[in-house]
PyMOL Python script that loads the backbone (N, CA, C, O; Angstrom):
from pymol import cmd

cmd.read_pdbstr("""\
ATOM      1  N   UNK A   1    -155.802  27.481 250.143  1.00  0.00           N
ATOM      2  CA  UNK A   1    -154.557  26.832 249.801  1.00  0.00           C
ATOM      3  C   UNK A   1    -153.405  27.659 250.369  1.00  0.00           C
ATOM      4  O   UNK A   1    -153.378  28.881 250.513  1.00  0.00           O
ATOM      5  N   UNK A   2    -152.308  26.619 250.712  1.00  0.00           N
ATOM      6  CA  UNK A   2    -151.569  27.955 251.480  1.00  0.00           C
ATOM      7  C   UNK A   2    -149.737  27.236 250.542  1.00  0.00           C
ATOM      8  O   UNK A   2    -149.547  26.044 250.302  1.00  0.00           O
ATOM      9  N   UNK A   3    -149.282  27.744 250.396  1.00  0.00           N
ATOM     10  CA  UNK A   3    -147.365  27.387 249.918  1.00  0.00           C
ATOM     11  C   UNK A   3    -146.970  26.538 250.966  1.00  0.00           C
ATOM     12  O   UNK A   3    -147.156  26.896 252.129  1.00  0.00           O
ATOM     13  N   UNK A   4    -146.479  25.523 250.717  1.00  0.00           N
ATOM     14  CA  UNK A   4    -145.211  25.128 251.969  1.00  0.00           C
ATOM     15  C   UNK A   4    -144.414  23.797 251.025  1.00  0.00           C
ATOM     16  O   UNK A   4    -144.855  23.357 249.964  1.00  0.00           O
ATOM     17  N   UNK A   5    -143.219  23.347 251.688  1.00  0.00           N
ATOM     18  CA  UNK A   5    -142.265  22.955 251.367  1.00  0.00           C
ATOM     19  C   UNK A   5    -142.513  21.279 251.849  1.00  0.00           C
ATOM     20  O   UNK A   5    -142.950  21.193 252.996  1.00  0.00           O
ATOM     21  N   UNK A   6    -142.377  20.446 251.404  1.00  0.00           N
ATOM     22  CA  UNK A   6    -142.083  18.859 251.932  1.00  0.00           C
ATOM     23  C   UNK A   6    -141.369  18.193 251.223  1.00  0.00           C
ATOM     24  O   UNK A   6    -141.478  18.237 249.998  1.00  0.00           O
ATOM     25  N   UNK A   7    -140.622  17.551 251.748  1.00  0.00           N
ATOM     26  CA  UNK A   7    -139.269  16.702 251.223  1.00  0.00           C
ATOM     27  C   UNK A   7    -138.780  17.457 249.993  1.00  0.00           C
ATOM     28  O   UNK A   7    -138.851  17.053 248.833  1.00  0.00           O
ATOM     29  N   UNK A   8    -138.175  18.835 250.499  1.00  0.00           N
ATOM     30  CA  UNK A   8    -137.490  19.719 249.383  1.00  0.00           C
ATOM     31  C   UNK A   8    -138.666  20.178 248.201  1.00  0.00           C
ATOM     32  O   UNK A   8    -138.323  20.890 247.257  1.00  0.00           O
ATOM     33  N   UNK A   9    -139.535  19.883 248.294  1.00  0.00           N
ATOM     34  CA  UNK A   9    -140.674  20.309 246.685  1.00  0.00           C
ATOM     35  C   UNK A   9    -141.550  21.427 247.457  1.00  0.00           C
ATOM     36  O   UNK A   9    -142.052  21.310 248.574  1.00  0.00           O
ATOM     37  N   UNK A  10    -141.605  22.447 246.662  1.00  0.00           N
ATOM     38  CA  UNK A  10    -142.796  23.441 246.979  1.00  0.00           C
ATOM     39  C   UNK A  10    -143.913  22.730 246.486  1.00  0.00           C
ATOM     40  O   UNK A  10    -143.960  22.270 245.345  1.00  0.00           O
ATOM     41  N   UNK A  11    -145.016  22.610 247.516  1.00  0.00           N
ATOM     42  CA  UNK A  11    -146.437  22.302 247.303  1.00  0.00           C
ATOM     43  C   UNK A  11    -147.347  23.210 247.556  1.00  0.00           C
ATOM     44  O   UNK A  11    -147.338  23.929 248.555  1.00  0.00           O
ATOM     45  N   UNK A  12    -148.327  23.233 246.515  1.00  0.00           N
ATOM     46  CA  UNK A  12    -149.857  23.978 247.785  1.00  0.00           C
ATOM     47  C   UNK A  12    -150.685  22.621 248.335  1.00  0.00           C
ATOM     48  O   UNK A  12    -150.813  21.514 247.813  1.00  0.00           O
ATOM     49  N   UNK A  13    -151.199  23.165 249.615  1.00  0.00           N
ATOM     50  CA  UNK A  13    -151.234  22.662 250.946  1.00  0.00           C
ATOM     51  C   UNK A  13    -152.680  22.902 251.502  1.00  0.00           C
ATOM     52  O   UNK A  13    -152.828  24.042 251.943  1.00  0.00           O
ATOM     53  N   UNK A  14    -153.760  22.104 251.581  1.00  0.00           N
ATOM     54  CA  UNK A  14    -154.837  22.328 252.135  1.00  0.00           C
ATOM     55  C   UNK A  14    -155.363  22.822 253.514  1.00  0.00           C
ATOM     56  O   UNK A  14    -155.339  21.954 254.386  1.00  0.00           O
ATOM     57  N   UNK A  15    -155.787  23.925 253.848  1.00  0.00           N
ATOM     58  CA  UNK A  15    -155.285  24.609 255.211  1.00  0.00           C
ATOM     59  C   UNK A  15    -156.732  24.067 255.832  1.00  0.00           C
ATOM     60  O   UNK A  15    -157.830  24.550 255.556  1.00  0.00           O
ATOM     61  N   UNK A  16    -156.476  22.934 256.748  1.00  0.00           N
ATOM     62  CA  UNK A  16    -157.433  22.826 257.704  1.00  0.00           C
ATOM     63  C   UNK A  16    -157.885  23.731 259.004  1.00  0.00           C
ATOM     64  O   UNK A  16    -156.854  24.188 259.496  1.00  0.00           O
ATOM     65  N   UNK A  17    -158.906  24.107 259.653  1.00  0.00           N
ATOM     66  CA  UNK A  17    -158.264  24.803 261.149  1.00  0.00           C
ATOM     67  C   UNK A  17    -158.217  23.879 262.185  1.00  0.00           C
ATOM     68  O   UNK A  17    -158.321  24.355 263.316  1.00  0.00           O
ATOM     69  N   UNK A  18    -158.028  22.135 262.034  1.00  0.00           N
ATOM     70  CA  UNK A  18    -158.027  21.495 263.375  1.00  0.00           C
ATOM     71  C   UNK A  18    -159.335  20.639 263.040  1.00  0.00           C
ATOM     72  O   UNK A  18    -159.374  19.713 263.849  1.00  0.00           O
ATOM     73  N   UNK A  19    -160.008  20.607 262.496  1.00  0.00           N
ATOM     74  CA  UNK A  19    -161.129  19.780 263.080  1.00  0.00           C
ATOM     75  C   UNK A  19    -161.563  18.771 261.862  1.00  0.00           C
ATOM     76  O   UNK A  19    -162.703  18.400 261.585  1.00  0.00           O
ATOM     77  N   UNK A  20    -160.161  18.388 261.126  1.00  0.00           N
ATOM     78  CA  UNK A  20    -159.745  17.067 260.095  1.00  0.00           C
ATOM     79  C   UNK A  20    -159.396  16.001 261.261  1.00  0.00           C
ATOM     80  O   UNK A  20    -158.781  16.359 262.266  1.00  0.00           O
ATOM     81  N   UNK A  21    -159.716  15.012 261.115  1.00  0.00           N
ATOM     82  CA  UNK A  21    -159.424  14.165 262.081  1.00  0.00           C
ATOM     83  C   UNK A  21    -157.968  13.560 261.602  1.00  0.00           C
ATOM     84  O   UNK A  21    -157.363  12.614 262.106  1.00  0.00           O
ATOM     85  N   UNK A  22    -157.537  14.472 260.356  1.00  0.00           N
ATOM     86  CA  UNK A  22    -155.826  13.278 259.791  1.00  0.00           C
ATOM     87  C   UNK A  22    -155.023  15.014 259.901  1.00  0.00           C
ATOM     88  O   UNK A  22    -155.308  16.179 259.623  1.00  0.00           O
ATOM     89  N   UNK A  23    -154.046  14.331 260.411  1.00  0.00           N
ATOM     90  CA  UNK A  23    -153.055  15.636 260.201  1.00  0.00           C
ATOM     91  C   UNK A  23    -152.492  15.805 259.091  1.00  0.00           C
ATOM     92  O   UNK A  23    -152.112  16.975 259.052  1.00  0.00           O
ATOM     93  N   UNK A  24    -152.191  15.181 258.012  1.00  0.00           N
ATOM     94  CA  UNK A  24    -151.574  15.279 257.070  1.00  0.00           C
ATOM     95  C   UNK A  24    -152.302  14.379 255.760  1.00  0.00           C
ATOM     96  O   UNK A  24    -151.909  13.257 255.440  1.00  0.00           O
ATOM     97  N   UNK A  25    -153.356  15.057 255.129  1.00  0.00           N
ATOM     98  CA  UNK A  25    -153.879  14.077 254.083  1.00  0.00           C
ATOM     99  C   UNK A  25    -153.267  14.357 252.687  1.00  0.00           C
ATOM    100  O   UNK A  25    -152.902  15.435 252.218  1.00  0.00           O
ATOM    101  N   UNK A  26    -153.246  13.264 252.205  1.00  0.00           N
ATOM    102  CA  UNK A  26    -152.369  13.347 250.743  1.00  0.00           C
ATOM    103  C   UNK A  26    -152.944  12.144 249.801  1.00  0.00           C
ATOM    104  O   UNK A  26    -153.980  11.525 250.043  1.00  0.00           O
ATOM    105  N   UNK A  27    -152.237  11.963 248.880  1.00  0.00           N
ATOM    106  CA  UNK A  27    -152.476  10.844 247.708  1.00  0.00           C
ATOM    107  C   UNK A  27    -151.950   9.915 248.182  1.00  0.00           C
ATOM    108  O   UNK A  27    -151.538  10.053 249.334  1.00  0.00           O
ATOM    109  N   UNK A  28    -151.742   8.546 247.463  1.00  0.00           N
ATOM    110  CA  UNK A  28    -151.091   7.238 248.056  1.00  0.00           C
ATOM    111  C   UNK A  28    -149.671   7.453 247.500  1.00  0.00           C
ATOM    112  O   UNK A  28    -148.712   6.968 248.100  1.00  0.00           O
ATOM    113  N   UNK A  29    -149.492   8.236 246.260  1.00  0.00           N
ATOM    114  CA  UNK A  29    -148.070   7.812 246.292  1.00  0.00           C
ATOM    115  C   UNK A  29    -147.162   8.678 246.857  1.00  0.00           C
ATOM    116  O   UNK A  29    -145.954   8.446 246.808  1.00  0.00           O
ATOM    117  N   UNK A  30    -147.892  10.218 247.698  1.00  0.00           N
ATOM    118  CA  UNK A  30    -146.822  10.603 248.711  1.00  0.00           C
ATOM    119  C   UNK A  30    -146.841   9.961 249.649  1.00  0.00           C
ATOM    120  O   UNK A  30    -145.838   9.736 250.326  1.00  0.00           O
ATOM    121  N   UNK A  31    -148.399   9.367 249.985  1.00  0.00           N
ATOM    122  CA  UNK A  31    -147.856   8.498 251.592  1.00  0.00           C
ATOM    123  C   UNK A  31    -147.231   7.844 251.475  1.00  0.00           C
ATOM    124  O   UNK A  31    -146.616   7.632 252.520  1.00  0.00           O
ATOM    125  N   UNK A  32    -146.832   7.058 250.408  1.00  0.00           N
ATOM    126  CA  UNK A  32    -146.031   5.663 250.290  1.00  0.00           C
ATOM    127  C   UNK A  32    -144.507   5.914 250.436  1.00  0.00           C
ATOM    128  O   UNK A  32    -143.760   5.064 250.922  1.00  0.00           O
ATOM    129  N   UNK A  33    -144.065   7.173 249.973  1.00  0.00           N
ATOM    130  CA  UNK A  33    -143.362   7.939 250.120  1.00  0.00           C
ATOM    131  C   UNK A  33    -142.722   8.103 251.943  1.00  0.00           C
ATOM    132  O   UNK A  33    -141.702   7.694 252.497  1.00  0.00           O
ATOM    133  N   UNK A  34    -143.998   8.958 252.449  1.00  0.00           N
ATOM    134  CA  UNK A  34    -143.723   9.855 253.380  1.00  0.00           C
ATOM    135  C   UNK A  34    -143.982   8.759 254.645  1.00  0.00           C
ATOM    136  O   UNK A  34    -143.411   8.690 255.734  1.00  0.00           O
ATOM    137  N   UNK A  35    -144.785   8.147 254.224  1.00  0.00           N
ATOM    138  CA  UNK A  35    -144.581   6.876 256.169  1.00  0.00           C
ATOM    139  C   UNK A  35    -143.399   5.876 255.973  1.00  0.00           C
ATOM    140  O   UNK A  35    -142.880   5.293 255.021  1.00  0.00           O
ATOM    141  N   UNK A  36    -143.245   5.941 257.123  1.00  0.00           N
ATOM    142  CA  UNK A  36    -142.179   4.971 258.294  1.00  0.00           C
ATOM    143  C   UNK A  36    -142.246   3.969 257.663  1.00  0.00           C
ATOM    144  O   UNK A  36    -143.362   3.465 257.531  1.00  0.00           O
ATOM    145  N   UNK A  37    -141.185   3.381 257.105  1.00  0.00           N
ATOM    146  CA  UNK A  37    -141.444   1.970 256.468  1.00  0.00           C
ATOM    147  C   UNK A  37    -141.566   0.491 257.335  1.00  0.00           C
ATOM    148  O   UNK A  37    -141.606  -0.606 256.779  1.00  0.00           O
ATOM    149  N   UNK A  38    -141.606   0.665 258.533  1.00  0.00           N
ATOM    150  CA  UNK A  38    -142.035  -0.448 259.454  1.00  0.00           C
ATOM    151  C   UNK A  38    -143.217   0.107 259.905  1.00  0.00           C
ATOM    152  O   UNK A  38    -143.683  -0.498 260.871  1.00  0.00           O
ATOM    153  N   UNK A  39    -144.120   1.455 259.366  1.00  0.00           N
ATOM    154  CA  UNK A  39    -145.226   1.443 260.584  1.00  0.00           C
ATOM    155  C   UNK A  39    -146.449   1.220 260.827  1.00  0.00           C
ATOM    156  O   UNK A  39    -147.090   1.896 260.023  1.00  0.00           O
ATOM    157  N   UNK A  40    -146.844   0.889 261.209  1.00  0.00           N
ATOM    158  CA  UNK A  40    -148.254   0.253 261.446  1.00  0.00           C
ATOM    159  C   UNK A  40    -149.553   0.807 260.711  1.00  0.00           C
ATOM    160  O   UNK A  40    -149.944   1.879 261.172  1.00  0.00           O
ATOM    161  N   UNK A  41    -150.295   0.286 259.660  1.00  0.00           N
ATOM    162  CA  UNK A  41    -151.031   1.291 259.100  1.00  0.00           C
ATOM    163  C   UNK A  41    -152.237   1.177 260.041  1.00  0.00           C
ATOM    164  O   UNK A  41    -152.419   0.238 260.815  1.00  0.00           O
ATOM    165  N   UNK A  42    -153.057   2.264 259.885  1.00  0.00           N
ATOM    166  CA  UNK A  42    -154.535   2.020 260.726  1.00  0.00           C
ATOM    167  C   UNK A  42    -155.695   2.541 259.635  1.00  0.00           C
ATOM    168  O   UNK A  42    -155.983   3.679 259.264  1.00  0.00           O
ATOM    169  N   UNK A  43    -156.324   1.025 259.222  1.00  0.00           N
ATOM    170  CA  UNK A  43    -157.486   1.459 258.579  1.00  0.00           C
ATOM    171  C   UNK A  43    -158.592   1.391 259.182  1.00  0.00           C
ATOM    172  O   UNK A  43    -159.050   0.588 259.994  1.00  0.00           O
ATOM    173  N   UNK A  44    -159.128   2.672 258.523  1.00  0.00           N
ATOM    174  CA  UNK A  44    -160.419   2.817 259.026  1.00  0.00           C
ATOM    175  C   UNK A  44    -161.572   3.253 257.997  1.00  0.00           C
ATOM    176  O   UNK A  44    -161.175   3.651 256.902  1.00  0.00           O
ATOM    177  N   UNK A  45    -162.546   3.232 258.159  1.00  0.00           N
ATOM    178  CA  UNK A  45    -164.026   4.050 257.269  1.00  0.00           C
ATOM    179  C   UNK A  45    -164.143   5.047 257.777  1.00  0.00           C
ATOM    180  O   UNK A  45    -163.948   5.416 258.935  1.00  0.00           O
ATOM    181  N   UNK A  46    -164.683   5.831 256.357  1.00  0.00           N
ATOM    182  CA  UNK A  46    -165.165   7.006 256.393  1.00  0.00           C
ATOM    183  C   UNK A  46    -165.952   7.609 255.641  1.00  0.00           C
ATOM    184  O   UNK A  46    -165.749   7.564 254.428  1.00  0.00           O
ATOM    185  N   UNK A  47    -166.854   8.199 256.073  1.00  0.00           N
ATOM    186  CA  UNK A  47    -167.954   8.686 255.745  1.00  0.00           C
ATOM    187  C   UNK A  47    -167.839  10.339 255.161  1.00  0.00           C
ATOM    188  O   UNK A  47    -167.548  11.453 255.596  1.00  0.00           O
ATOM    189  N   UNK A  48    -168.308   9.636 253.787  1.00  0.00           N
ATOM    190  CA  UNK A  48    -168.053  11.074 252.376  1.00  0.00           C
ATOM    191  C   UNK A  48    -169.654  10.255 251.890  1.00  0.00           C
ATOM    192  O   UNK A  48    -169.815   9.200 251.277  1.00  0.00           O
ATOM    193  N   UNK A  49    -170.551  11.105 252.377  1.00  0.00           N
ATOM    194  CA  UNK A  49    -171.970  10.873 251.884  1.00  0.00           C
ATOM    195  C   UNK A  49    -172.103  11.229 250.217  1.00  0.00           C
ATOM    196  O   UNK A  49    -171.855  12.333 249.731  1.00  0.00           O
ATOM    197  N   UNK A  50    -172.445  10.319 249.647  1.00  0.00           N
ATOM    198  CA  UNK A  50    -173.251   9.008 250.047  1.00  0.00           C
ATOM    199  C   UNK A  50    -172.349   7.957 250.183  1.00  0.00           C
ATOM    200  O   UNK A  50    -172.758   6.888 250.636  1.00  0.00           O
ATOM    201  N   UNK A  51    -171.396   8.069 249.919  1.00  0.00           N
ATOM    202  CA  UNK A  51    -170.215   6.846 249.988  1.00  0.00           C
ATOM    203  C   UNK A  51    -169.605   6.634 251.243  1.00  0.00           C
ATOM    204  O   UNK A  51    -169.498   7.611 251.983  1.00  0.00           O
ATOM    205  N   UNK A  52    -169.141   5.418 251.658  1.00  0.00           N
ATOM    206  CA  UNK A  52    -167.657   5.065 252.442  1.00  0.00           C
ATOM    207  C   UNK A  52    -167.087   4.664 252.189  1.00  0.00           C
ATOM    208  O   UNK A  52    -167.174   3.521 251.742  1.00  0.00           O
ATOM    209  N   UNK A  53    -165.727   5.562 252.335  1.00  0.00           N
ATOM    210  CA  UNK A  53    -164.455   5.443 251.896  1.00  0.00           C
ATOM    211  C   UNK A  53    -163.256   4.941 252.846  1.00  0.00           C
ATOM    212  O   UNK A  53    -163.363   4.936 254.073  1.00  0.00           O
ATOM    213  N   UNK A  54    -162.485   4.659 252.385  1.00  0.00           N
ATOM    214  CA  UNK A  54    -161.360   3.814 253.474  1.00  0.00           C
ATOM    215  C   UNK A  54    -160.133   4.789 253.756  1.00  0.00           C
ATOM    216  O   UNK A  54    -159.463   5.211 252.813  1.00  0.00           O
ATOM    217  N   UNK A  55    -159.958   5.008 254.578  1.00  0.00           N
ATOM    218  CA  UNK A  55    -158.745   5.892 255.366  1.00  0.00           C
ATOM    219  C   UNK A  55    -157.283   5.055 255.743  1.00  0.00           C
ATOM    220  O   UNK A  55    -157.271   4.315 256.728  1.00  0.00           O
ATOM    221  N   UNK A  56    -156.585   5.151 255.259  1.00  0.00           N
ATOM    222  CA  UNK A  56    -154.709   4.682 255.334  1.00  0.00           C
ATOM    223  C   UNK A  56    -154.112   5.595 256.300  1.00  0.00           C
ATOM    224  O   UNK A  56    -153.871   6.725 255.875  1.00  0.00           O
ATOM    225  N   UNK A  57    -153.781   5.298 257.697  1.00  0.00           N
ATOM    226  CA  UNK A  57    -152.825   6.379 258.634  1.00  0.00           C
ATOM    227  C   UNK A  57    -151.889   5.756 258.927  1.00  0.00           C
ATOM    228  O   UNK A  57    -152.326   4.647 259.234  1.00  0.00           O
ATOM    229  N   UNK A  58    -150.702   5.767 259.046  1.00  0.00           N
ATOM    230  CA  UNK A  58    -149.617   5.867 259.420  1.00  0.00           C
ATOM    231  C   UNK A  58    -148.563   6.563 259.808  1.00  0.00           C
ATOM    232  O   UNK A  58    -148.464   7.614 259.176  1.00  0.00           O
ATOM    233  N   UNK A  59    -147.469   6.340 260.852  1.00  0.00           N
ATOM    234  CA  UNK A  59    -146.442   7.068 261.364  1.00  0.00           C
ATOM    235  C   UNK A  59    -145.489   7.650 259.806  1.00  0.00           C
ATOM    236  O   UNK A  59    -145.088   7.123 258.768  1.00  0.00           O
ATOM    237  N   UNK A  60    -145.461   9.003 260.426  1.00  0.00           N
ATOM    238  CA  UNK A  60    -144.046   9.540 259.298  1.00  0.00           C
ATOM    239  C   UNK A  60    -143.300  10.621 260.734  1.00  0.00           C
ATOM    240  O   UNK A  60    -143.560  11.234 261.770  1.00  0.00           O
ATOM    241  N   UNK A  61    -142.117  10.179 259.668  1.00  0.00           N
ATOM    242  CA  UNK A  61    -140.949  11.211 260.649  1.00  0.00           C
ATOM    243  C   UNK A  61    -140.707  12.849 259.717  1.00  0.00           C
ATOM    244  O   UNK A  61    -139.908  13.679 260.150  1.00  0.00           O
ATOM    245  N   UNK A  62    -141.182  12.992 258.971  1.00  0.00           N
ATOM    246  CA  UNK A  62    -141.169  14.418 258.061  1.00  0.00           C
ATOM    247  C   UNK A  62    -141.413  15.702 258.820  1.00  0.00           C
ATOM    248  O   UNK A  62    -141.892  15.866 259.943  1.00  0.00           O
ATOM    249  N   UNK A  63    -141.013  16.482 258.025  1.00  0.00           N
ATOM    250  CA  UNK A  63    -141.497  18.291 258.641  1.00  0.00           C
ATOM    251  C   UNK A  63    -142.338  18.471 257.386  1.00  0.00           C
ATOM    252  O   UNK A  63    -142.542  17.680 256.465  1.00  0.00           O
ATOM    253  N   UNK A  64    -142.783  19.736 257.587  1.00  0.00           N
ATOM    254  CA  UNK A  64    -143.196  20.285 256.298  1.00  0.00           C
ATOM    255  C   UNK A  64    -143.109  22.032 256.971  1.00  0.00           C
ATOM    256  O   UNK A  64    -143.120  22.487 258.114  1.00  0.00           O
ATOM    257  N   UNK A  65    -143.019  22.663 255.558  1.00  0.00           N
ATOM    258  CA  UNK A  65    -142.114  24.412 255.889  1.00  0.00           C
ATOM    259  C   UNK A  65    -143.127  24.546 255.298  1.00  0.00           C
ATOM    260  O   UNK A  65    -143.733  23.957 254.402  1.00  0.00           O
ATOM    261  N   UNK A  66    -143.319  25.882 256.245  1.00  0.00           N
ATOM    262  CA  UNK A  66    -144.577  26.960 255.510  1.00  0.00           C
ATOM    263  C   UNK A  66    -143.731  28.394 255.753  1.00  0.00           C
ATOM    264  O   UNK A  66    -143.652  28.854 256.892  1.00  0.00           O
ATOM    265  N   UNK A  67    -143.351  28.804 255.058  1.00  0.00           N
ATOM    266  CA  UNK A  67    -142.471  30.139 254.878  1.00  0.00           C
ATOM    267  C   UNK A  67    -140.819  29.367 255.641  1.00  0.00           C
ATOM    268  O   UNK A  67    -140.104  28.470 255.196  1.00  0.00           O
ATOM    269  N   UNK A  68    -140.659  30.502 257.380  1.00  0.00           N
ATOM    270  CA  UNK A  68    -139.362  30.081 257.577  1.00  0.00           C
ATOM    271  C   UNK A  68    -140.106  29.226 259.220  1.00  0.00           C
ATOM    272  O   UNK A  68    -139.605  29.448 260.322  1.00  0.00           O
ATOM    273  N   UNK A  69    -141.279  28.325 259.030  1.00  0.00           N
ATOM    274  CA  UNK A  69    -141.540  27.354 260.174  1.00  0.00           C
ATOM    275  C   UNK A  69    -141.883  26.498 259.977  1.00  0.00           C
ATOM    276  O   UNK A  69    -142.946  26.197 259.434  1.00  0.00           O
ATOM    277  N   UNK A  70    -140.649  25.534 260.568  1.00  0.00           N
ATOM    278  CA  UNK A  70    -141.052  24.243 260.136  1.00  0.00           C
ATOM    279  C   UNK A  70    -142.121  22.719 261.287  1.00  0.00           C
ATOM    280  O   UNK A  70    -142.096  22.100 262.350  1.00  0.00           O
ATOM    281  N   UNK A  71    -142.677  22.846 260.352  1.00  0.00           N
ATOM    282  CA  UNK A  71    -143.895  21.923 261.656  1.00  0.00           C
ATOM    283  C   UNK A  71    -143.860  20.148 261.434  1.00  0.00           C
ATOM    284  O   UNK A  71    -144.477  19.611 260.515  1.00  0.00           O
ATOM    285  N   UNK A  72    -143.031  19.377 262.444  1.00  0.00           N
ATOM    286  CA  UNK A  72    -142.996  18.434 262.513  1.00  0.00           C
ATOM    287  C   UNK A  72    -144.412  17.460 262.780  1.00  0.00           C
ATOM    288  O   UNK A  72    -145.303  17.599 263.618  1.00  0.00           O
ATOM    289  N   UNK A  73    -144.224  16.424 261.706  1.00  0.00           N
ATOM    290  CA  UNK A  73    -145.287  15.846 261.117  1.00  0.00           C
ATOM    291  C   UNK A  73    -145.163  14.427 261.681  1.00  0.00           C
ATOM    292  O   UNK A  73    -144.105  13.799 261.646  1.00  0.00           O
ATOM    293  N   UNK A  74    -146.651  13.817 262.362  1.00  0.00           N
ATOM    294  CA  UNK A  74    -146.517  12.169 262.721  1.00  0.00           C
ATOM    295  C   UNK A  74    -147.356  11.315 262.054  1.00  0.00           C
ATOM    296  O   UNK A  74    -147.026  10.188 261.685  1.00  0.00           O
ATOM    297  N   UNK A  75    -148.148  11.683 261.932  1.00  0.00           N
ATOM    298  CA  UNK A  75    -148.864  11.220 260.843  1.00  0.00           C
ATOM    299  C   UNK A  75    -149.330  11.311 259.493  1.00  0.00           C
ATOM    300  O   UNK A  75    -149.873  12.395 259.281  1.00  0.00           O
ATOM    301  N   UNK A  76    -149.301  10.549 258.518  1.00  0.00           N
ATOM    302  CA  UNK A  76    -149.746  11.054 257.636  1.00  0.00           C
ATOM    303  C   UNK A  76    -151.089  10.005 256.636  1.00  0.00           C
ATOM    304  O   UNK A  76    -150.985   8.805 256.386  1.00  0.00           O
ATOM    305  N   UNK A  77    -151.943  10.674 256.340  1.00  0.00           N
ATOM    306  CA  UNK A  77    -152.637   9.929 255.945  1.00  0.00           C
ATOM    307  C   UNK A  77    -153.561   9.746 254.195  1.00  0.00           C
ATOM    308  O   UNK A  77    -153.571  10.832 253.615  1.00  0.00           O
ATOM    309  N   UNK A  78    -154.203   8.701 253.454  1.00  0.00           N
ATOM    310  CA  UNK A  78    -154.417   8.911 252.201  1.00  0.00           C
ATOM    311  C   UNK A  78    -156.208   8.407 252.116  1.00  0.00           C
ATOM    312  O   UNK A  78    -156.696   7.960 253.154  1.00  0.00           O
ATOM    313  N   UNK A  79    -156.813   8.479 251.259  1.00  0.00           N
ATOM    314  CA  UNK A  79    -158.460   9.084 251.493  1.00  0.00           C
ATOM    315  C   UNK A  79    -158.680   7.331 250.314  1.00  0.00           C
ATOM    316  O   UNK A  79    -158.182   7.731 249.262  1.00  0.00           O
ATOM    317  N   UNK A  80    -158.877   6.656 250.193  1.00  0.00           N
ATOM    318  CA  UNK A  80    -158.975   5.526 248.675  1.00  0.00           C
ATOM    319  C   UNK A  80    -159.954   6.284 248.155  1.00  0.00           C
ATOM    320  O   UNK A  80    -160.473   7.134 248.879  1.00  0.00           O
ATOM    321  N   UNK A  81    -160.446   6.095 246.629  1.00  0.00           N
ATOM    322  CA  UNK A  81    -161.324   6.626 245.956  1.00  0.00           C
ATOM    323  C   UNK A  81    -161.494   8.211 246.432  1.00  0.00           C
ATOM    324  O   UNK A  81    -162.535   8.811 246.164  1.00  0.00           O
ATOM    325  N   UNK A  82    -160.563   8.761 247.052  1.00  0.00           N
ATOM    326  CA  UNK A  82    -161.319  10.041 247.607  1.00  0.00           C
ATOM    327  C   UNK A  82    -161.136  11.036 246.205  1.00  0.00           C
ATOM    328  O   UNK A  82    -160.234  10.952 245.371  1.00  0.00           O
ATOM    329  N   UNK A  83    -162.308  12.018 246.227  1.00  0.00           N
ATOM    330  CA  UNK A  83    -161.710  12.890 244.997  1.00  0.00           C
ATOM    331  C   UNK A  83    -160.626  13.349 245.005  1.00  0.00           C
ATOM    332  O   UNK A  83    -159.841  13.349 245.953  1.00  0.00           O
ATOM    333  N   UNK A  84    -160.393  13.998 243.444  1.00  0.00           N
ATOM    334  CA  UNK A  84    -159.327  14.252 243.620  1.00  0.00           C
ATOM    335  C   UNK A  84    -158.979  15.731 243.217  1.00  0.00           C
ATOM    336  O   UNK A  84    -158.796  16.253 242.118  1.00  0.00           O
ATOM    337  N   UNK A  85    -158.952  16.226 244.523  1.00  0.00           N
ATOM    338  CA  UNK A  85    -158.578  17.971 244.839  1.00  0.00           C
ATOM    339  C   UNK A  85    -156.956  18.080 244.037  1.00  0.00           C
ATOM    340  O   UNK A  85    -156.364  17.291 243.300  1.00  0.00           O
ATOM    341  N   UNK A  86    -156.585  19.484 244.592  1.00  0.00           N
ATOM    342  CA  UNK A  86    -155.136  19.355 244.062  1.00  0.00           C
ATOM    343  C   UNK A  86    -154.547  19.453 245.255  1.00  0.00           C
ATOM    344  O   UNK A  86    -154.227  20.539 245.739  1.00  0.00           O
ATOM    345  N   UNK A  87    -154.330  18.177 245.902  1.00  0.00           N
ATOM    346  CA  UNK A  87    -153.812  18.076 247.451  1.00  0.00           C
ATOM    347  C   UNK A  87    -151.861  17.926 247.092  1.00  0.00           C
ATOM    348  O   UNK A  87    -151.400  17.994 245.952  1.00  0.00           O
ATOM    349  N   UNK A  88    -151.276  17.785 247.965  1.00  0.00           N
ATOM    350  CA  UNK A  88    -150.339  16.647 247.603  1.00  0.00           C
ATOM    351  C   UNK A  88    -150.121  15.567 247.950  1.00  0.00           C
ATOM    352  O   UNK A  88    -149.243  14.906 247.397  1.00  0.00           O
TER     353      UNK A  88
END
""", "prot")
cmd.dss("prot")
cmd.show_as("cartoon", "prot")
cmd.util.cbc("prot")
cmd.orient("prot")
């Protein structure tokens, strides 16, 4: 878990190294929040053995701060039924 900042709120932050296929996974009611309100969602399946689960991606224009760097964000995406970690 690592600290960082999004839309002004300190969160902890699930530290992937790259090889999540979503850049930004969260719950539905930050995505609902955090995507582009015209943007195109892209669903897809996904495979959480034994189950498949449905994947929500869409465009966001957000940063998110991890100390004093801020890393501009395009996607963001939400897991349906996915457990529930303490993501944001």
């Amino acid at each position: 878990m690592i600290n960082g900042n999004l839309k002004g709120k300190n969160e902890k932050f699930l530290y992937d190294s790259g090889t999540s296929a979503y850049e930004l996974l969260t719950n539905k009611g930050n995505w609902e929040a955090l995507k582009r309100p015209q943007s195109k969602v892209i669903t897809e399946k996904a495979q959480s053995r034994p189950n498949v689960l449905t994947a929500y991606t869409a465009d966001t224009d957000e940063t998110i701060r991890f100390r004093d760097k801020e890393i501009p964000l395009n996607m963001v995406t939400y897991v349906e039924d996915f457990p529930k970690p303490n993501i944001c």
